[in-house]
N, C-alpha and C positions, 0 to 999 in steps of 0.2 A: 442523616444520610452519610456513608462512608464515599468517600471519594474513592475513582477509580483506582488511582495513585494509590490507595494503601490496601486496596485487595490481591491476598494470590494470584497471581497469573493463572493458577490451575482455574480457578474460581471463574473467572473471564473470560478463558478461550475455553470452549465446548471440547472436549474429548472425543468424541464421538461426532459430530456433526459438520459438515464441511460446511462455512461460512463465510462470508465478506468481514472484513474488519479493517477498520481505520484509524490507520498506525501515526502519532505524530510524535517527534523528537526534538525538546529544542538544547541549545545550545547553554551550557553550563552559565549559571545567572542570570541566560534571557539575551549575551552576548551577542552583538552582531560579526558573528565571525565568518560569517559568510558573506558581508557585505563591505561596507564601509566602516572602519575604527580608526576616529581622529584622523592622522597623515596617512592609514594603510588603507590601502583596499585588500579584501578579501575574496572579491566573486568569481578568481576563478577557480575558489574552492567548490563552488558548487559545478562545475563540471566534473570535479572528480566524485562527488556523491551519485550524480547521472551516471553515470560512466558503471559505481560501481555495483548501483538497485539491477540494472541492466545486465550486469557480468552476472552477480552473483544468483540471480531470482530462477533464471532456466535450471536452477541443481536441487532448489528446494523443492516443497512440497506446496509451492505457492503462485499464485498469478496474480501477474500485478497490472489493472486496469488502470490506475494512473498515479501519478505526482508528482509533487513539486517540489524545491528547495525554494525558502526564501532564505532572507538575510540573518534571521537565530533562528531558524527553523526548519524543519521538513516534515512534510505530510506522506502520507504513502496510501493509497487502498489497492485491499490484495483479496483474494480468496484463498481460503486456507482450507485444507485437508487431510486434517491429523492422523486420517488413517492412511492416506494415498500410500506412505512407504513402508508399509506393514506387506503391500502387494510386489513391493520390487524385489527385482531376482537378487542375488550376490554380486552379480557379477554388473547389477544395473546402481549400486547401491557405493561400491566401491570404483566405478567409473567414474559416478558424480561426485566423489570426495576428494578424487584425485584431478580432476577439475576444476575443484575450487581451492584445492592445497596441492598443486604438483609437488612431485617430489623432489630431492633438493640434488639429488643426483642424477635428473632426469629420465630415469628408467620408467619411465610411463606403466608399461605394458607387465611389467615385473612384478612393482607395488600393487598392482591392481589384483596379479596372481596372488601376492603374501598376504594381502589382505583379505582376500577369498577364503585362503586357506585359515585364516583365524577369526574364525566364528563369534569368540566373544566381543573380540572389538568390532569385527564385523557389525552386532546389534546397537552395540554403542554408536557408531555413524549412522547408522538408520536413523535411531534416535535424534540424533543431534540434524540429520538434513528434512528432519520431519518435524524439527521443533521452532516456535514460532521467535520465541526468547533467542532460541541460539542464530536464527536466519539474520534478528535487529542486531546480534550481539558482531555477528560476523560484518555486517553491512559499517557498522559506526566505527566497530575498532581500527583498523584500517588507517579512515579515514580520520581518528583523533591522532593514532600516532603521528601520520605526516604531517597536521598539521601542528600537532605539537613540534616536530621537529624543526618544520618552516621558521616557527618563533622563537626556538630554541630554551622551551620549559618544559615543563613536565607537571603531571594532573591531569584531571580530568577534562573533556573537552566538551563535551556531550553531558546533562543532566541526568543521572542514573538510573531514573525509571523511564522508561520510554507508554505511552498511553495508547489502549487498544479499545477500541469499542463497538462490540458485535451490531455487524445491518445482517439485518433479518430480512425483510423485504422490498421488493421492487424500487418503491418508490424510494424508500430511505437509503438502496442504493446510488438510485440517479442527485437524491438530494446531495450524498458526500460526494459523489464524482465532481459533481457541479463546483461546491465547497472550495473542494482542492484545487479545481481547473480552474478558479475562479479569484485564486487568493492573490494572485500579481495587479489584479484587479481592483480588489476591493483596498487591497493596500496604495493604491493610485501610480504604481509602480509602470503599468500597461494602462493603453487607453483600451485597445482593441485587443480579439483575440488572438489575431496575426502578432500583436506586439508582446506576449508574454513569452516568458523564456524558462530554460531550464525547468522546463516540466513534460508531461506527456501530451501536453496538447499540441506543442509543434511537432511529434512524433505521427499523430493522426491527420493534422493540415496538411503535412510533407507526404503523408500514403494517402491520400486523398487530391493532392494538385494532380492539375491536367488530368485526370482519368474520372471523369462524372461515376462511371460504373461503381466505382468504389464506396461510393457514398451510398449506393445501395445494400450494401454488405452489413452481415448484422455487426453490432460493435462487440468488440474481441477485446482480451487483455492482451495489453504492449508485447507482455513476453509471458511464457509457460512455464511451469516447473515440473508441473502437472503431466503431461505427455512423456512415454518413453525415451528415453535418449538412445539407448542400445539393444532393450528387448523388446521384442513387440507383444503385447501384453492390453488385455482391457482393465479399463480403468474401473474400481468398484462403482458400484452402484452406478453402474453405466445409464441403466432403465430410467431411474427414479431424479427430477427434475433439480435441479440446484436451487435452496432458497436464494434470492435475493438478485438473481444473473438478469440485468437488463435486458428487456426485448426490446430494443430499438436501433435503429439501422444509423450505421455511422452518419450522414447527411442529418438527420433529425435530430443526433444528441448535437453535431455540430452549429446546427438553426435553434438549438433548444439556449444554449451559453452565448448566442448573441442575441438573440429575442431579453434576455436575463439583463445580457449591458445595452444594448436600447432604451430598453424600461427604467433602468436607472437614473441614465444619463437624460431621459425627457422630461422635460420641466411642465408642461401641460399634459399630463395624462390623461388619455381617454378610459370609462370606467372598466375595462379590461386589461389593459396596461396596471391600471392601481389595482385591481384584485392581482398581476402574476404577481408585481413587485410584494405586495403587501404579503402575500405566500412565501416569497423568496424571504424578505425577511425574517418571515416568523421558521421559517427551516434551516436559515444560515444562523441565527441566533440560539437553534435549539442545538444546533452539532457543535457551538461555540463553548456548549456547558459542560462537554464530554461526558456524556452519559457512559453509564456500562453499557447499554443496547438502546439500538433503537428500529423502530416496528410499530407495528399497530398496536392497542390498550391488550386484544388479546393475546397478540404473541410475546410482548414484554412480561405481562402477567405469569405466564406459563415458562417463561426464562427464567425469570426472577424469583417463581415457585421453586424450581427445579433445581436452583443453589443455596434455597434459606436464605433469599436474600427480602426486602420489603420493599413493594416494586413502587417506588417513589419515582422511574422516569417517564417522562411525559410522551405519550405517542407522536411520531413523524406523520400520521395520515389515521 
């Protein structure tokens, strides 16, 4: 079996198909540079990686339902749709470039005209705010340089390939959402879900305190990329249903990740308690192996047909 790590990227992200995929990045050696190293501490580098999944995600061509930073790591799940900026205007294309790269002589409104007016780079940005490689490539660099700078070396900061692994459906969504919301946790870092940090879950606690209603609301990604920023425009394939998008109401995923640490943390299980756990395990251990996808036997089959690849991963449900 070829690890994901040494396949194409082309290979892994679908071209064609709008998908879920679960993005994780760790730090060059395995380093805790986001944590604690000997006399330093590091953590509040992971505010600056929140800070910048959050800035940067509204310009791509992506939404991001959740993640974490831990100590050498981060996790990300996003939905991606490679075709979404093949649909934006010029002038929707070159807003969101000049967004995430203002210009350096602050003429907002100008660059945004020069850029309109040249076509070929014009494509070129498209490209690059539509590309999955360039979103992680933009999201890390950033933050290796300043932290290189902090230490005052130079290299790498970040492990070179960063690992993507298509969810196809429902269920093997809620299983990596769970995954990542869940990692402060299994690493004994939080007891509860109220105590875990730097991720997307205190994003949904915080829109969900004091206002019960909210918890009725179906669950949503943190932030858009996806939606218009300046022209109003339908999105493709407006009709036809997104693989893999949870249907369940912010309250239930939030009951769903503590019914999860419940089960853990009880020492006498009743035989419904040992069946979630005994599930939970066998789904946190299968998204542990980084498959290329994950899905049912037949939609893995027919993925893994459709690249020449030999579908050796083991279905989520």
């Amino acid at each position: 079996m070829l690890s994901p790590m040494a396949i194409p990227r082309a290979l892994l992200v679908d071209p064609e198909v709008a998908l879920f995929y679960h993005l994780n990045s760790k730090c060059v050696r395995g380093a805790w540079l986001f944590g604690k190293r000997g006399k330093k501490n590091y953590k509040h580098r992971k505010e600056w990686v929140e800070k910048r999944i959050l800035q940067i995600s509204q310009w791509y061509a992506v939404e991001v339902y959740t993640y974490v930073v831990m100590d050498n790591h981060l996790h990300i799940l996003i939905f991606f749709d490679p075709k979404a900026c093949e649909y934006w205007s010029a002038h929707e294309v070159a807003f969101r470039w000049f967004k995430m790269f203002p210009p350096r002589n602050g003429k907002f409104d100008k660059a945004v005209a020069k850029l309109m007016d040249n076509p070929e780079l014009l494509e070129k940005r498209r490209y690059q705010l539509g590309s999955m490689s360039e979103f992680m490539k933009h999201l890390k660099g950033p933050i290796a340089a300043r932290a290189n700078k902090e230490d005052g070396v130079k290299g790498h900061f970040f492990a070179e390939r960063f690992y993507s692994g298509a969810i196809i459906d429902e269920e093997s969504t809620l299983a990596a959402m769970s995954y990542i919301d869940l990692n402060p946790f299994r690493a004994k870092i939080a007891k509860t879900l109220e105590a875990t940090k730097h991720g997307a879950v205190q994003e949904r606690l915080a829109h969900a305190k004091n206002t019960s209603e909210r918890l009725e609301e179906w669950l949503e990604p943190v932030v858009s990329g996806l939606e218009p920023k300046v022209d109003e425009a339908e999105p493709r394939n407006s009709d036809e249903p997104r693989p893999g998008v949870p249907r369940i109401k912010l309250g239930q995923y939030l009951e769903m990740l503590r019914t999860i640490i419940r089960d853990e943390r009880t020492k006498h299980k009743s035989p419904e308690q040992k069946f979630r756990a005994k599930r939970w395990a066998e789904q946190a251990a299968l998204l542990r192996k980084r498959q290329r996808a994950y899905g049912t036997a037949e939609q893995l089959d027919d993925w893994t047909h459709k690249r020449g690849f030999r579908c050796v991963e083991q279905p989520m449900s």
